[in-house]
N, CA, C and O atoms as a GROMACS GRO file, in nm:
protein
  288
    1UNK      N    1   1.435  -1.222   0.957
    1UNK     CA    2   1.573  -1.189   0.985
    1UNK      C    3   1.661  -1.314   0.985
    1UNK      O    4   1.768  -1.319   0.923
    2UNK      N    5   1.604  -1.426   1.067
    2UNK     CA    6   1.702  -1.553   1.069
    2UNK      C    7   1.718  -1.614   0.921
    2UNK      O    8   1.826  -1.660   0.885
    3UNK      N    9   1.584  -1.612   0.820
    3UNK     CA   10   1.603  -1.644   0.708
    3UNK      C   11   1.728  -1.568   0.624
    3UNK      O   12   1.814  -1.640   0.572
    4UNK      N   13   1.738  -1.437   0.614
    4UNK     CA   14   1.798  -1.355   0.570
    4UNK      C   15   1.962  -1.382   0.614
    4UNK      O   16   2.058  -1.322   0.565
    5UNK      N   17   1.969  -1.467   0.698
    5UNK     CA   18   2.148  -1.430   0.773
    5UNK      C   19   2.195  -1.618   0.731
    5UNK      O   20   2.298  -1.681   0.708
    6UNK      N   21   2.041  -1.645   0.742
    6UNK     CA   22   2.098  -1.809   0.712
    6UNK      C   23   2.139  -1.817   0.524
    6UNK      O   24   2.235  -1.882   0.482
    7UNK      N   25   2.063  -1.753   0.451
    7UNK     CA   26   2.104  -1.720   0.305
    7UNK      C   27   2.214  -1.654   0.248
    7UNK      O   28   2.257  -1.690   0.138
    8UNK      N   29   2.287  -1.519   0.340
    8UNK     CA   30   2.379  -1.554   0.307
    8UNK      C   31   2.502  -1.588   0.319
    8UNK      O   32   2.604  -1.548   0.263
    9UNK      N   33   2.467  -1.732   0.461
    9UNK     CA   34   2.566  -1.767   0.506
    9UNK      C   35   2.596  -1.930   0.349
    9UNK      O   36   2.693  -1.989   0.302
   10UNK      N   37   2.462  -1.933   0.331
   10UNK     CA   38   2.481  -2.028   0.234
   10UNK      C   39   2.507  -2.016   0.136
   10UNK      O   40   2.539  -2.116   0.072
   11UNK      N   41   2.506  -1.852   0.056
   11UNK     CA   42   2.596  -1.797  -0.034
   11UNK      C   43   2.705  -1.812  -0.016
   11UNK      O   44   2.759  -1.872  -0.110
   12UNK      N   45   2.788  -1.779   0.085
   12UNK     CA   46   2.929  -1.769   0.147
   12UNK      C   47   2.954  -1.878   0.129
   12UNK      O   48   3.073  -1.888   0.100
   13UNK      N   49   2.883  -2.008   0.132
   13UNK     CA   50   2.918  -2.142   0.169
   13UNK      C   51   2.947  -2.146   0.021
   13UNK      O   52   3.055  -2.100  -0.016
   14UNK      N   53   2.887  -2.182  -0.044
   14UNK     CA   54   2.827  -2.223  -0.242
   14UNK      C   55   2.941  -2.126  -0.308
   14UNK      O   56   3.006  -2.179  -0.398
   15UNK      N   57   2.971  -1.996  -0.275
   15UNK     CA   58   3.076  -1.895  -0.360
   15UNK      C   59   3.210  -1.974  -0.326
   15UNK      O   60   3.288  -2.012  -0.414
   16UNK      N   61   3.230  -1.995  -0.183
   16UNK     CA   62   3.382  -2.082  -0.148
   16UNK      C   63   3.360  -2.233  -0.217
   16UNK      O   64   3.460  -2.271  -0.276
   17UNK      N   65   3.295  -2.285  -0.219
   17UNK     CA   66   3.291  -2.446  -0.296
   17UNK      C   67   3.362  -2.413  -0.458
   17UNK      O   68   3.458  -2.473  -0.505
   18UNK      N   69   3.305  -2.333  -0.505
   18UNK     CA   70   3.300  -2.275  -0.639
   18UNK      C   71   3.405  -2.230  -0.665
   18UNK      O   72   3.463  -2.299  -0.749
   19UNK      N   73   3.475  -2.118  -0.621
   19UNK     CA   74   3.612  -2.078  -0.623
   19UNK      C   75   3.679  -2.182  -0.592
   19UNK      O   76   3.732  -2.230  -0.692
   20UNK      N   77   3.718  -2.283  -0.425
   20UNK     CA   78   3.795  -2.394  -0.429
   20UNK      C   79   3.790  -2.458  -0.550
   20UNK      O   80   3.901  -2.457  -0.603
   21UNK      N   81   3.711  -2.510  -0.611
   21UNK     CA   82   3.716  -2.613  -0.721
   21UNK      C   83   3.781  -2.543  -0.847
   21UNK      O   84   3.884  -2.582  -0.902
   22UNK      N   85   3.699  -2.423  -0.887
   22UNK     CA   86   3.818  -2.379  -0.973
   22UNK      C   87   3.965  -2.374  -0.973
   22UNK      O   88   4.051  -2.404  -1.055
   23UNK      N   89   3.966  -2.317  -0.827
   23UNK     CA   90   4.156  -2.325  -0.840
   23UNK      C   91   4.226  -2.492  -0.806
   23UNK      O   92   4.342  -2.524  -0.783
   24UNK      N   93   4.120  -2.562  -0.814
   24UNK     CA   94   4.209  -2.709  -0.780
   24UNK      C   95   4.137  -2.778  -0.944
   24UNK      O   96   4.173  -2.894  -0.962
   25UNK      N   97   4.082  -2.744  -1.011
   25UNK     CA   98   4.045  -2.814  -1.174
   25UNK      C   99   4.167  -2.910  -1.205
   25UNK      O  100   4.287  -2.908  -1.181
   26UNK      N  101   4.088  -2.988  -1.263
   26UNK     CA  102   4.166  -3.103  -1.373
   26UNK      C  103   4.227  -3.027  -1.411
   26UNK      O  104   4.190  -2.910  -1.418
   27UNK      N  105   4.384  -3.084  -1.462
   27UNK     CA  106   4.491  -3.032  -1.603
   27UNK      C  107   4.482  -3.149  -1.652
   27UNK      O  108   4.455  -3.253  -1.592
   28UNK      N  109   4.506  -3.131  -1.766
   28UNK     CA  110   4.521  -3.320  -1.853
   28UNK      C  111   4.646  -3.258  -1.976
   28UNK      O  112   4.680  -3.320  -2.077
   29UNK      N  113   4.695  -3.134  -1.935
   29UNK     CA  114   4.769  -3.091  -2.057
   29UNK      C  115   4.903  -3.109  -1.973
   29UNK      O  116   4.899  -3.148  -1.856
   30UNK      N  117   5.059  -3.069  -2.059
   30UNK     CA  118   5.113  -3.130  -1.986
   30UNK      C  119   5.237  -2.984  -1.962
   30UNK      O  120   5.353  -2.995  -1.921
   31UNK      N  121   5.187  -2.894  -1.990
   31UNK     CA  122   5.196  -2.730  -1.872
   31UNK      C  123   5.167  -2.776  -1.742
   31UNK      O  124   5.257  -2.832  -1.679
   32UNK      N  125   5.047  -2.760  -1.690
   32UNK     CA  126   4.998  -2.848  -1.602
   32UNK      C  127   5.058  -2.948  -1.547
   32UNK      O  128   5.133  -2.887  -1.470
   33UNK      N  129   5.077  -3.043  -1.534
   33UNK     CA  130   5.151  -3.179  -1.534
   33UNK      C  131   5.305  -3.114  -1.483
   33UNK      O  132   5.320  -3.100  -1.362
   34UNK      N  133   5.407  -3.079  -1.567
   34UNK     CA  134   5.542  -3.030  -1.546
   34UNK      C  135   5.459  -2.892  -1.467
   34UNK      O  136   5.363  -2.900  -1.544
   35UNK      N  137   5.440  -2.831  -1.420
   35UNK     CA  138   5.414  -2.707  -1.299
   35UNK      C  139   5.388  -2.798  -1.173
   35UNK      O  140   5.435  -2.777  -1.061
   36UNK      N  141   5.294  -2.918  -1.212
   36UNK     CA  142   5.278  -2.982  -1.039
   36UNK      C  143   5.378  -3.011  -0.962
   36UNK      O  144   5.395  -2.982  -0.843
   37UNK      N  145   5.463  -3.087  -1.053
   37UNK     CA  146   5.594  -3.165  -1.028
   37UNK      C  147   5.693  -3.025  -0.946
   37UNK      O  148   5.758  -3.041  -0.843
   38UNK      N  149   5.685  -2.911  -1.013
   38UNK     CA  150   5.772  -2.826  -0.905
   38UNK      C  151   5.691  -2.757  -0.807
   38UNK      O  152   5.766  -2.694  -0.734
   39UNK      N  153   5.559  -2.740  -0.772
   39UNK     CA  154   5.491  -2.669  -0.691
   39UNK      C  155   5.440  -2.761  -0.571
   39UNK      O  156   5.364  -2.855  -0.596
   40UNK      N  157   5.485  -2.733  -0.436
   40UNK     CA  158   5.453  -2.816  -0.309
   40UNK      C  159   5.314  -2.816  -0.310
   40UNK      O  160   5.253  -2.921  -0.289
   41UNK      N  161   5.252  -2.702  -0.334
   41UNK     CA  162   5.091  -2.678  -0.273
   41UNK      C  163   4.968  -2.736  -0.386
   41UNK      O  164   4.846  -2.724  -0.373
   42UNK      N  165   5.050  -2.809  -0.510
   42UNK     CA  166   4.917  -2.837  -0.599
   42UNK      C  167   4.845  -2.939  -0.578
   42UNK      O  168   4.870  -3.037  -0.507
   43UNK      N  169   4.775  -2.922  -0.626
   43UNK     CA  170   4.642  -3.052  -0.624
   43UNK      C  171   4.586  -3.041  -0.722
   43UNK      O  172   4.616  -2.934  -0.774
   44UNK      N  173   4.482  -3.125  -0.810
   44UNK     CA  174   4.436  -3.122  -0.918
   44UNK      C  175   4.303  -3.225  -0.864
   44UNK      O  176   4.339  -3.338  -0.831
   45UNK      N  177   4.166  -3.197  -0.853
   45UNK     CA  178   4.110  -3.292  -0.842
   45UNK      C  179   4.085  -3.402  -1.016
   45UNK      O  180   4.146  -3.392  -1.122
   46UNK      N  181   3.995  -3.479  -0.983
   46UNK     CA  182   3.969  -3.573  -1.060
   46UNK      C  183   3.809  -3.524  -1.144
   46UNK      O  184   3.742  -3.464  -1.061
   47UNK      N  185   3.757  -3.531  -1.239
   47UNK     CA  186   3.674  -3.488  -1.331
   47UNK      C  187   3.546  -3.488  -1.282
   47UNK      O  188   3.468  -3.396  -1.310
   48UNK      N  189   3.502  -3.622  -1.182
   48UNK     CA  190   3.390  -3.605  -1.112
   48UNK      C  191   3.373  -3.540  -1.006
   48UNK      O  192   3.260  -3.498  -0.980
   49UNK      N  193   3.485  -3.515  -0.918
   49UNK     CA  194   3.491  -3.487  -0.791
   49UNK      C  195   3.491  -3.300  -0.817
   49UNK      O  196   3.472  -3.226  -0.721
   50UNK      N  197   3.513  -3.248  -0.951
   50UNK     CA  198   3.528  -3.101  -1.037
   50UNK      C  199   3.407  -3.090  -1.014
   50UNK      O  200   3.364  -3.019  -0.923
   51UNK      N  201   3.326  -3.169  -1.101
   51UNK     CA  202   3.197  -3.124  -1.170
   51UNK      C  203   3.096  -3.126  -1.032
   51UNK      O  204   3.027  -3.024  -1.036
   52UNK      N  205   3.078  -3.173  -0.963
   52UNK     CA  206   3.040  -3.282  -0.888
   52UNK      C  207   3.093  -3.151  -0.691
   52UNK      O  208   3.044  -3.146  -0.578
   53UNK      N  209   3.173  -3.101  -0.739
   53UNK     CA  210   3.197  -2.939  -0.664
   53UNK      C  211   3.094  -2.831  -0.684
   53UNK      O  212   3.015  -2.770  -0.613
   54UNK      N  213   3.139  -2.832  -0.844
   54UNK     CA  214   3.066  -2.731  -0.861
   54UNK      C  215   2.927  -2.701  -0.856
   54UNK      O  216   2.885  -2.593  -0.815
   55UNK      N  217   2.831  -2.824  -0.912
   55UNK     CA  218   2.677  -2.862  -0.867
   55UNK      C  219   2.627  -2.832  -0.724
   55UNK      O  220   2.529  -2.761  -0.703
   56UNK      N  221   2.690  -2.883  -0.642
   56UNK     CA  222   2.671  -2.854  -0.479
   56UNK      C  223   2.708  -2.700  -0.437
   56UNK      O  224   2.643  -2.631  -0.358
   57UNK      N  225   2.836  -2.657  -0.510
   57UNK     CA  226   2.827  -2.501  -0.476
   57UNK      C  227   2.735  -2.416  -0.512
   57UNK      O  228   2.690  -2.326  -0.440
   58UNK      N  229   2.697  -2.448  -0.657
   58UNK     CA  230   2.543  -2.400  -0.692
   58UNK      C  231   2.429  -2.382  -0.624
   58UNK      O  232   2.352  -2.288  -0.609
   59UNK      N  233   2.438  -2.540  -0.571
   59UNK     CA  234   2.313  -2.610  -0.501
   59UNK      C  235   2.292  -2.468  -0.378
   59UNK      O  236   2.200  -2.386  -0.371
   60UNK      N  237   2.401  -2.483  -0.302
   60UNK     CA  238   2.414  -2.395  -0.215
   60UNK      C  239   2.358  -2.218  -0.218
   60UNK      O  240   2.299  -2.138  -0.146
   61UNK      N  241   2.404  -2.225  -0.316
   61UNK     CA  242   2.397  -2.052  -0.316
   61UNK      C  243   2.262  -2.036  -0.409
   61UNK      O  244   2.217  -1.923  -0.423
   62UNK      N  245   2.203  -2.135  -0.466
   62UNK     CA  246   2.078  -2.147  -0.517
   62UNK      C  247   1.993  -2.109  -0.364
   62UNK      O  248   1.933  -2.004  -0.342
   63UNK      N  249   2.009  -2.225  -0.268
   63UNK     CA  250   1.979  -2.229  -0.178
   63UNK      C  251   1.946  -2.098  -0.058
   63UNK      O  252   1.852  -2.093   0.022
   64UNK      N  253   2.067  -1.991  -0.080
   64UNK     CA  254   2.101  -1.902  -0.024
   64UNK      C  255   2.020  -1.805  -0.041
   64UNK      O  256   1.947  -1.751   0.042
   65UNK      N  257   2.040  -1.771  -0.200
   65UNK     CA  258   1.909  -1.689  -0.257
   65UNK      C  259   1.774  -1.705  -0.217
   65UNK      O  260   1.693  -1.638  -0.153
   66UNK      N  261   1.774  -1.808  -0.269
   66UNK     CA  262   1.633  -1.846  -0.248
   66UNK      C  263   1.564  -1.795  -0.075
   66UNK      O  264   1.452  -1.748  -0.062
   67UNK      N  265   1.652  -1.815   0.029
   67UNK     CA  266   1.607  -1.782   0.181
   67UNK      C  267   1.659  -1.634   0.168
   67UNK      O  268   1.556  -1.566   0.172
   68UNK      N  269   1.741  -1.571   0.158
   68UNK     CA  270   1.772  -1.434   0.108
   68UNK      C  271   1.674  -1.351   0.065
   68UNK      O  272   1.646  -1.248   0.127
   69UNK      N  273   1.588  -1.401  -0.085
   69UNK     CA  274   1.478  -1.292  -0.149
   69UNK      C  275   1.386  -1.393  -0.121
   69UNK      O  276   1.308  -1.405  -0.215
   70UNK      N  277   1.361  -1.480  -0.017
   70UNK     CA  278   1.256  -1.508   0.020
   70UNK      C  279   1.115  -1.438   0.116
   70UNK      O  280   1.130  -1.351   0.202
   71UNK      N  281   0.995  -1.495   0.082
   71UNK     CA  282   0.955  -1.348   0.156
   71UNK      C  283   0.926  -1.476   0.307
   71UNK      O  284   0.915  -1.598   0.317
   72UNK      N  285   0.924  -1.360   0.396
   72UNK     CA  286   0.940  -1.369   0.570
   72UNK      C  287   0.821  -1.355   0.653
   72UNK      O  288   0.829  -1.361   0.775
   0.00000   0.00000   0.00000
């Protein structure tokens, strides 16, 4: 049971890493660029700090599964 609640709290964890990073991705185009300049709330991370999200959100929900359909 504790395995089962800890998996998919680490899904929950790894799905939010994953979504955050998508909606904060690099722009390098310059749509992007002219939209930041009028929007208070943007952010754009940097190419490693993207990729480098998304691996660990993986990591996570790899993680999740794994204690989830693990056997008990």
């Amino acid at each position: 049971m504790k395995k089962s609640v800890r998996g998919i709290i680490l899904i929950a964890i790894g799905i939010f890493i994953i979504v955050w990073s998508l909606n904060h991705k690099p722009g390098n185009d310059l749509q992007s660029a002219i939209n930041s300049m009028f929007d208070e709330n943007s952010y754009s991370m940097s190419e490693p700090w993207y990729y480098t999200s998304l691996v660990v959100g993986a990591l996570f929900s790899i993680a999740g599964l794994r204690d989830f359909l693990g056997k008990k």
